[in-house]
C-alpha positions in Angstrom: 71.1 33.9 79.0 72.3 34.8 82.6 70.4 38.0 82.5 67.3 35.7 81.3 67.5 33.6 84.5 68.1 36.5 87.0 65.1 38.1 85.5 62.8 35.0 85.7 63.8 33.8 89.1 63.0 38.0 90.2 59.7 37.6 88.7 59.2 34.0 90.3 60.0 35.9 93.6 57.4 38.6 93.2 55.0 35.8 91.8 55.4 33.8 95.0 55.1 36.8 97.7 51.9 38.2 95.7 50.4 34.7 97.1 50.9 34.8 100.7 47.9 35.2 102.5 48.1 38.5 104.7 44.5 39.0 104.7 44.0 37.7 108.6 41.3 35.8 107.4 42.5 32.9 109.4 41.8 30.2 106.7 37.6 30.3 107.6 35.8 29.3 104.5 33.6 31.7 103.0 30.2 29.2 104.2 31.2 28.1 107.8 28.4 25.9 109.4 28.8 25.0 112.8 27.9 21.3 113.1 27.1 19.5 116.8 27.4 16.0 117.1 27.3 13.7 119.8 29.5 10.4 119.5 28.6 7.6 121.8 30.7 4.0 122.2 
């Protein structure tokens, strides 16, 4: 059962690293509009 547990939290490990986002996409989205607005009080 041990074995089971040291197996599943290595596999949550690699799981969790294989998510990061190294891409240096700098979190744009795919569609980025550029929207200019003018606020007046």
């Amino acid at each position: 059962m041990k074995k089971l547990l040291i197996v599943a939290c290595i596999c949550a490990g690699f799981a969790l690293a294989g998510c990061s986002s190294d891409d240096g996409n700098d979190n744009t989205p795919a569609n980025s509009l550029t929207i200019d607005a003018h606020v007046e009080n």
